[in-house]
C-alpha positions in Angstrom: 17.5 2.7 -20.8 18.3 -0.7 -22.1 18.9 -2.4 -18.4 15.9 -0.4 -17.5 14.0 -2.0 -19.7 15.2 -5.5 -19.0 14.8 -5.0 -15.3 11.0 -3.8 -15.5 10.4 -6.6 -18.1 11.5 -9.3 -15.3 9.4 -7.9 -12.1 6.4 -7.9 -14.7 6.9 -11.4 -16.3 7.5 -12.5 -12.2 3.8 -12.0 -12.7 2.9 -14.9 -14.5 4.6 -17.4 -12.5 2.4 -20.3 -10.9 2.3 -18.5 -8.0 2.4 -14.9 -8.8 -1.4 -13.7 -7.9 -2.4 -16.5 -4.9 -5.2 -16.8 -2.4 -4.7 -17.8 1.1 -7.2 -19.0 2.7 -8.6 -18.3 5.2 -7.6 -14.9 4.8 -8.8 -14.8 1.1 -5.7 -12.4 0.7 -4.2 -11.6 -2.6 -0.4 -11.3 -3.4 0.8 -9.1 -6.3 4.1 -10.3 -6.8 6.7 -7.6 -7.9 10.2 -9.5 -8.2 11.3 -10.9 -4.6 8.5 -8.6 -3.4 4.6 -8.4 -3.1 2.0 -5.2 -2.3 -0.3 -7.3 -0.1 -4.6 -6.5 0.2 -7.6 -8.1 0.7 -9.8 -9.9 -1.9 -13.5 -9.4 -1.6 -14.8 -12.8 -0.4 -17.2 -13.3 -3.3 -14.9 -11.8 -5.9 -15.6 -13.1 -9.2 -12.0 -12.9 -10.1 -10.5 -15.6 -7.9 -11.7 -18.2 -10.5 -9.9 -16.5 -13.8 -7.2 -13.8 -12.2 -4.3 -15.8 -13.0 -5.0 -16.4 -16.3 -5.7 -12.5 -17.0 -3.0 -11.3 -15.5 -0.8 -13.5 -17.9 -2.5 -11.9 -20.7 -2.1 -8.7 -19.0 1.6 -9.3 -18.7 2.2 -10.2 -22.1 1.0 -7.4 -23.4 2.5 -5.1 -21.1 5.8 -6.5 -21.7 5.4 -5.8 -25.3 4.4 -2.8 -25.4 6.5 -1.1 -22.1 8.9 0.5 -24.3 5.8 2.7 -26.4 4.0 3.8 -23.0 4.4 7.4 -22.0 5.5 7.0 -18.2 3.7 9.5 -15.6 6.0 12.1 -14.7 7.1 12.7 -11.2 5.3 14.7 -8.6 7.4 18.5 -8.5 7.4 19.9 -4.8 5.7 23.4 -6.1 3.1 21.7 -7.4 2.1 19.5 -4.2 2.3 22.5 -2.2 -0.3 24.4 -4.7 -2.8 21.6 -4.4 -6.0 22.3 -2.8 -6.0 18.9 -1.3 -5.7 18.9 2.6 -3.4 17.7 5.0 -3.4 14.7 7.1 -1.2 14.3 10.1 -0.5 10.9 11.7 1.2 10.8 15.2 3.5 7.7 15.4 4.3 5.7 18.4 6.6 2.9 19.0 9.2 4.2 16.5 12.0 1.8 16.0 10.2 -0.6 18.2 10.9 1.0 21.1 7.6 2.6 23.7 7.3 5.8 24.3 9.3 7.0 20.9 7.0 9.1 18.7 7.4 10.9 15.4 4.8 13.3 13.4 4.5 12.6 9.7 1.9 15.0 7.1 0.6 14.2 4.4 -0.7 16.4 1.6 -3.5 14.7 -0.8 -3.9 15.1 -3.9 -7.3 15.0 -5.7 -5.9 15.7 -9.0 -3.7 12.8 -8.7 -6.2 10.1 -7.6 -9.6 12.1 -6.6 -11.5 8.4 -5.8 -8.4 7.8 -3.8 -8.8 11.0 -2.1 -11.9 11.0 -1.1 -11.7 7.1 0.8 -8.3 8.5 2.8 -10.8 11.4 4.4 -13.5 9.2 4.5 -11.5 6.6 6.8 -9.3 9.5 8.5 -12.9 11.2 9.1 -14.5 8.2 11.1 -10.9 7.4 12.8 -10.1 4.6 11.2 -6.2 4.6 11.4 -6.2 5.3 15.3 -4.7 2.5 16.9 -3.8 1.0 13.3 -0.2 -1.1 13.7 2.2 -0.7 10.2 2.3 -4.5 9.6 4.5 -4.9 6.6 7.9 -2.4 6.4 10.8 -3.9 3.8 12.7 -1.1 4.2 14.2 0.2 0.6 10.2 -0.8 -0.7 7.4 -0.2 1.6 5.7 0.2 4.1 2.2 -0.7 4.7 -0.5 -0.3 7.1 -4.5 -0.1 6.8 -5.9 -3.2 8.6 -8.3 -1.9 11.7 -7.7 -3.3 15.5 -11.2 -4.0 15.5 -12.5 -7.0 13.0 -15.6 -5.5 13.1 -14.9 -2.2 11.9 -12.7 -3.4 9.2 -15.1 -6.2 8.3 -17.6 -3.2 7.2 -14.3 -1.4 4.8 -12.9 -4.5 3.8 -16.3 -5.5 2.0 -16.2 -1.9 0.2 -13.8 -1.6 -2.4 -13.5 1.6 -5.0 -12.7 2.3 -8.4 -9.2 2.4 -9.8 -8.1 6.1 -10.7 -5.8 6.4 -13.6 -2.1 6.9 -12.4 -1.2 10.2 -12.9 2.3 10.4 -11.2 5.0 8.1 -10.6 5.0 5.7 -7.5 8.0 8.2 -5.8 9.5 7.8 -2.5 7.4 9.6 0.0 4.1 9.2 -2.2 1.5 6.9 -0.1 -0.8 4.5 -2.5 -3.7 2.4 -1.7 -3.1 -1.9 -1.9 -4.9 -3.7 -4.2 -6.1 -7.4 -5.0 -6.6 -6.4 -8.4 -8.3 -3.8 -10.6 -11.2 -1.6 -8.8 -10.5 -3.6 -5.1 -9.1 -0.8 -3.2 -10.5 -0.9 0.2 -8.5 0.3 3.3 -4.9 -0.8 3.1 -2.1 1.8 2.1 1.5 2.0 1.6 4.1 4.6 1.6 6.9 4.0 -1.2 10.4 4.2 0.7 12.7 3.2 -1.6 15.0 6.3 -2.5 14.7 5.6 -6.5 11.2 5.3 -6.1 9.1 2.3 -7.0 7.9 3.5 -11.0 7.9 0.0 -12.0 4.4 -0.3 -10.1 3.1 2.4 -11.9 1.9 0.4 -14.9 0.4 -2.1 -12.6 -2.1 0.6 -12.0 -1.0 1.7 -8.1 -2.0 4.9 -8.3 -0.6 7.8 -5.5 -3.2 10.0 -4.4 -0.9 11.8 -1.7 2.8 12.9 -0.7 4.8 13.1 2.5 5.4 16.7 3.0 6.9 16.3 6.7 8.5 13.3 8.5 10.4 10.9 5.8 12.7 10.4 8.5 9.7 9.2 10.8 8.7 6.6 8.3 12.3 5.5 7.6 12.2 4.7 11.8 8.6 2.1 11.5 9.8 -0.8 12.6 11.3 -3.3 10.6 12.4 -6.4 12.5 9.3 -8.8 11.4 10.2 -8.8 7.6 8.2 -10.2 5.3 4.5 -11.9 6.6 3.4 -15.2 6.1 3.6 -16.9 4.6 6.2 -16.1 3.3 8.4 -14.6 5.8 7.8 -14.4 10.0 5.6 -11.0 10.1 2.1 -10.6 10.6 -0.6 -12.9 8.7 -3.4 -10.8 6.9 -5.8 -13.0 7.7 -5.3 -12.9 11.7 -5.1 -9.0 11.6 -7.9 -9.8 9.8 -10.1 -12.0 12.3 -8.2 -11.2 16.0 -7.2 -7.4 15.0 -4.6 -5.5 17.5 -5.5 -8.5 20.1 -3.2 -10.3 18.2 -0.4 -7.9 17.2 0.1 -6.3 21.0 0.2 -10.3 21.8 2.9 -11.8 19.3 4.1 -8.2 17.6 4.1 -6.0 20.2 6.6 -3.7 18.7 5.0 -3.1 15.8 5.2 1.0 15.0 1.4 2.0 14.7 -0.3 5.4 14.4 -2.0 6.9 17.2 -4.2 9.4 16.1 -4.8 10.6 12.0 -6.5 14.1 12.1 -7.0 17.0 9.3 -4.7 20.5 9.8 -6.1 21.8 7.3 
């Protein structure tokens, strides 16, 4: 419990540093750092926050620090209680496993309202208008995450990216398998998603407010096979940059990414 403890206390004081919550322009993208790692999404343009977010989240961090050893952690998801949910389930076909054409997986997904029911509702609402089709996985640091949720079309994201929703409280532990939207902050979660692939689970992001709002029921092993080979994007590392996806959309990955794992299709089975 004691190394626990140390080890959450470090990935949340990694917050504070001078470059812990930063804005790159032109992208105006936001990166929550989380030790050696960072959950990557958009800021709104005109976001208020970009002028004081640093100096909150260093209050934020103090605090949380303090006070992590008194706070009641959200329990884990149990497999009889997904399966009893009345939530629906979403299936994403997969192309381009491993990086290699023609390779295809399946993976479902069973939603949770009671988890996350704001969360919820935007996954049908962007699986509804076909919003993931043709989507590329842009960000996979295998043993953390992998993240997709950027359109091919600049237009079409333009209209999400401008729309962000409430936070919902987290309910249940950020486990391997359960998928989570990005955020830039409190209440900015727009379009972008990530599936927690680390075998432990990721539950120190669970008191920086990512909240899961649905659960791999069927293809682990098709996520585990998203390719990896980019790493990291920039800036830091040589993946993808937000803010090309961003402005060029899937012009830009098929030119200088081409084997980037994306989802074909994202339809409703039930």
């Amino acid at each position: 419990m004691k190394a626990s403890f140390i080890s959450n206390s470090y990935l949340l004081c990694s917050l504070a540093s001078a470059g812990a919550f930063c804005f790159d322009l032109p992208a105006r993208q936001s990166s929550l750092r989380t030790g050696s790692m960072r959950l990557h999404s958009e800021e709104p343009a005109n976001s208020p926050k970009r002028r004081s977010v640093l100096g909150n989240m260093k209050k934020a961090v103090v605090g949380a620090v303090t006070f992590a050893s008194f706070r009641q952690r959200p329990a884990p998801a149990l497999a009889e209680n997904i399966m009893d949910s009345p939530g629906r389930i979403v299936q994403l076909e997969i192309a381009n496993l491993e990086g290699v054409e023609g390779k295809t997986g399946t993976v479902k997904i069973k939603l949770q309202p009671e988890w996350a029911p704001r969360g919820v509702q935007r996954f049908e609402d962007l699986t509804e208008q076909h919003f993931f089709d043709n989507c590329r996985i842009f960000r996979v640091l295998p043993g953390f995450v992998s993240q997709f949720g950027i359109n091919g079309d600049p237009t079409v994201q333009s209209k999400w990216r401008s729309s962000s929703i409430p936070d919902d409280p987290v309910r249940v532990s950020n486990a391997r398998g359960t998928v989570v939207f990005a955020t830039a902050g409190p209440n900015t979660r727009t379009s972008q998603i990530f599936f927690n692939t680390r075998d432990q689970g990721n539950g120190f992001l669970d008191k920086q407010g990512f909240s899961p709002f649905g659960q791999v029921i069927e293809g682990m092993d098709v996520v585990d096979k998203f390719y990896d080979g980019y790493g990291e994007g920039a800036p830091s590392g040589r993946g993808p940059n937000q803010g090309l996806i961003q402005a060029k959309g899937n012009s830009y990955l098929k030119d200088s990414y081409p084997k980037l794992s994306y989802i074909q299709s994202a339809t409703f089975i039930e």
